[in-house]
C-alpha positions, 0 to 999 in steps of 0.5 A: 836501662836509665834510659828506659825509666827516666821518662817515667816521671812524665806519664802520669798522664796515664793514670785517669785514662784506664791505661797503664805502663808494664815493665817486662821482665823474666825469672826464668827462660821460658814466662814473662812476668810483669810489675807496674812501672809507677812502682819502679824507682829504676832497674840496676845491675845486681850489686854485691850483697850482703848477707843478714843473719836471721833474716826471711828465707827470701831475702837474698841480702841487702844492696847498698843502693847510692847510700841507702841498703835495701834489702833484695828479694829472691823474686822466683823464690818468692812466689814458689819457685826454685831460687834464682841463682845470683850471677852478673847477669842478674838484675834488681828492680827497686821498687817501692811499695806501702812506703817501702823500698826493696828491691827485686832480684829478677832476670833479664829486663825486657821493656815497658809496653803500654796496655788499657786495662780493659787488656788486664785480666784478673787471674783464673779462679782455677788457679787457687788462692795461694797464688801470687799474680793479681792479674795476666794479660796476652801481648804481642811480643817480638813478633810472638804472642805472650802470656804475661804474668802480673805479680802480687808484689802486696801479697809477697811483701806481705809474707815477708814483712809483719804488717800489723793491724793492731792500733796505737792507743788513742786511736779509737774514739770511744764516743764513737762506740757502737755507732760504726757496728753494721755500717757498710763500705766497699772495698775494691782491690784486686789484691786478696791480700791488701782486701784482707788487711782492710777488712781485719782492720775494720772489723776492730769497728765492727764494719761490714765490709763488701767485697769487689775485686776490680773497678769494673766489678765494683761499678757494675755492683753500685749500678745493681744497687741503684736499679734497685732503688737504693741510695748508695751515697747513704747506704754505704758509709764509703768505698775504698778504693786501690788505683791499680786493677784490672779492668778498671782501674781506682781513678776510671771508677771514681771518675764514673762514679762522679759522673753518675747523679745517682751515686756522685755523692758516694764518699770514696777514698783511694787507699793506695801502695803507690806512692809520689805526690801525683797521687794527690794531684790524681785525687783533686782531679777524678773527684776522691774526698781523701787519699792514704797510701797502704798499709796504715791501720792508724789512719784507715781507722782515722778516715773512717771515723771522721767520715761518721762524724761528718755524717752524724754532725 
């Protein structure tokens, strides 16, 4: 399994191409599920846990992880089903997420695939809004074809750990007051849950906030707007992107959007759970003005703020 993540740190070249690398894995016998493997810091044979007291019904126990405990989360259990018995042929994926290291415990690994993610699609409206997939792709996999199921993780860690949307004191610039009420900025996640935490958080401002699911939708959305004569640079105090979407991903839209003379000048932030310093390399090279990984009340409220004082100065 080292053998299989060891390269990671080398693909970033995907990112900026549309394209993306998922690590396959199982929960039960009969789906294949999927995570990003940006996300995965390495895949170990489940180890002896320990049990917290108290603790979330999901939380299996806590490893002990090269000195580090992290706390493992029943994935199967998470997302709705029966909970995954833990015996030696379980495995953990380590991930980390908004700053965060868990780990996921999960059947067998299978492999990593390479996919576009124009291959990706996001899951089907008939499937309700309490489910836990952000996406689902088909593949051809041992010479079968394969639904693949893309999990939420936002959305599980988001019912595992309190995330809070309240500001520290201070935040707020008084002198500011009223002037944000009614602005508009475009939020593009394809995580319900991670739109709803921006949204909740702006809305302390007074922000009006718009909605797109993916890069693509977000895209053909501006193109809309400056058919119809709008001058989007202005008409939106920014867009806050995620990297990760299906269809097109953060990177691949502000890449279009720079390239498009009638809404290059759109102030555009790439608000992320993926972490590692190739986020800001990946900033400087699509053309985003600034970069904050997920979920920071304090510094979202901060950027905006002084992308308004940019533009009033």
């Amino acid at each position: 399994m080292k053998k299989m993540l060891d390269t990671v740190d080398q693909r970033t070249n995907l990112v900026g191409e549309n394209r993306l690398e998922l690590l396959l894995f199982r929960i039960n016998s009969t789906q294949l599920f999927a995570i990003n493997v940006f996300k995965v810091k390495e895949v170990v044979k489940i180890p002896s846990l320990i049990s917290v007291p108290g603790s979330n019904g999901n939380i299996a126990g806590v490893a002990n992880i090269r000195g580090m405990s992290i706390p493992v989360i029943n994935l199967r259990e998470a997302i709705g089903f029966s909970p995954m018995p833990i015996t030696p042929d379980c495995n953990l994926i380590i991930t980390e997420y908004n700053r965060s290291v868990q780990g996921f415990l999960v059947g067998k690994v299978e492999h990593i695939v390479n996919m576009t993610w124009q291959d990706i699609m996001p899951p089907p409206k008939t499937a309700g809004k309490h489910n836990y997939l952000t996406a689902i792709t088909r593949l051809e996999y041992q010479g079968n074809m394969h639904l693949v199921s893309i999990i939420d993780v936002e959305k599980v860690l988001a019912e595992i750990i309190d995330y809070d949307i309240r500001l520290s004191a201070g935040i707020l610039d008084e002198s500011l007051s009223g002037k944000l009420s009614g602005r508009k900025i475009l939020v593009v996640d394809d995580s319900s849950t991670a739109r709803k935490q921006v949204k909740e958080t702006l809305a302390q401002l007074g922000i009006e906030i718009i909605e797109a699911t993916d890069g693509l939708q977000a895209l053909n959305l501006l193109k809309k707007w400056t058919s119809e004569g709008k001058n989007v640079s202005s008409d939106l105090l920014m867009m806050i992107t995620d990297a990760e979407m299906p269809e097109m991903d953060g990177y691949k839209l502000t890449a279009e959007v720079r390239s498009d003379p009638q809404m290059a000048e759109l102030y555009i932030t790439l608000n992320t759970s993926l972490s590692g310093n190739f986020n800001h390399a990946m900033v400087e090279k699509v053309g985003c003005d600034a970069f904050i990984s997920k979920f920071q009340p304090d510094l979202l409220v901060t950027e905006v703020q002084n992308r308004l004082r940019d533009i009033l100065n």
